[in-house]
C-alpha positions in Angstrom: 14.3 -1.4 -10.4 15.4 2.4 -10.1 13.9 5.0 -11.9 15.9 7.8 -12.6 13.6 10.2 -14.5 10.9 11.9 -13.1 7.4 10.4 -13.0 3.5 12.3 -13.1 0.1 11.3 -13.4 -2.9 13.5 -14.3 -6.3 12.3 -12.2 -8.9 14.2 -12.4 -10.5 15.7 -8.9 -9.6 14.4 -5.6 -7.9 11.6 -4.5 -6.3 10.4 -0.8 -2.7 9.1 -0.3 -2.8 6.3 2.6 0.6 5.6 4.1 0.6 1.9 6.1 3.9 0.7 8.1 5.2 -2.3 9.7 8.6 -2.2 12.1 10.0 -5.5 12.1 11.9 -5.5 15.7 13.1 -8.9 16.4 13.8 -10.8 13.0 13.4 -13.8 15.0 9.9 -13.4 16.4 8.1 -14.7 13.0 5.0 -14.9 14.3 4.4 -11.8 15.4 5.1 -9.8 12.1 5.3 -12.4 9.1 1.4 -12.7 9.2 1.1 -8.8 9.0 3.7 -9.0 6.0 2.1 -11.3 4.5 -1.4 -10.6 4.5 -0.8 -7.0 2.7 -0.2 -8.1 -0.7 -3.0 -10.2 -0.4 -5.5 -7.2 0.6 -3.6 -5.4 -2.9 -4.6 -8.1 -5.1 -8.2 -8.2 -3.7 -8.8 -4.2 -4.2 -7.1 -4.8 -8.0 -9.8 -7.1 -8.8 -12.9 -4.8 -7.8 -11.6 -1.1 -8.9 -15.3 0.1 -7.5 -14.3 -0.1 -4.3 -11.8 3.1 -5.1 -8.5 1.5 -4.4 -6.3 3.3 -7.3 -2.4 1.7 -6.8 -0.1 0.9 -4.0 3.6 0.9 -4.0 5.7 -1.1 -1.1 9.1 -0.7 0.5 11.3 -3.3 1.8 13.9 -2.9 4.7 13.6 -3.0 8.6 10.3 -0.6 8.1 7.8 -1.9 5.7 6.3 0.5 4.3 2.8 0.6 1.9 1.9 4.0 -0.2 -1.9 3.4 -1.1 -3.9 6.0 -3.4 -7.8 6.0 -3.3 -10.1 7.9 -5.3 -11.5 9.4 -2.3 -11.6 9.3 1.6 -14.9 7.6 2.4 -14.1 5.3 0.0 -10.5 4.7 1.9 -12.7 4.3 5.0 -15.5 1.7 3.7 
């Protein structure tokens, strides 16, 4: 989906932006990189279901460079 219009949020105080990548080299070597791929959206779903832990939203990009934009409410939180 593209979105043409320009989006904002207000948060109140601090929070951290953590950027995450994966370079996918060789398409054919699977098991090297579809394990990495794969256990990402699992780690999302897990910090969804316990918003204590300070995990806010993430966004992810597709193409030879996967790509994860995490926000956290802060940065010892990001590092527990």
């Amino acid at each position: 989906m593209i979105r043409r219009e320009r989006l904002t949020a207000t948060l109140e105080g601090d929070f951290v932006v953590f950027l995450i990548g994966l370079r996918v080299n060789n398409l054919l070597k699977l098991h090297k990189w579809v394990p990495v791929a794969r256990a990402m959206p699992r780690m999302i779903k897990e910090l969804e279901h316990h918003p204590e832990l300070g995990f806010l939203h993430a966004e992810t990009w597709f193409a030879r460079t996967i790509i994860v934009v995490q926000y956290w409410r802060s940065m010892p939180q990001l590092l527990a």
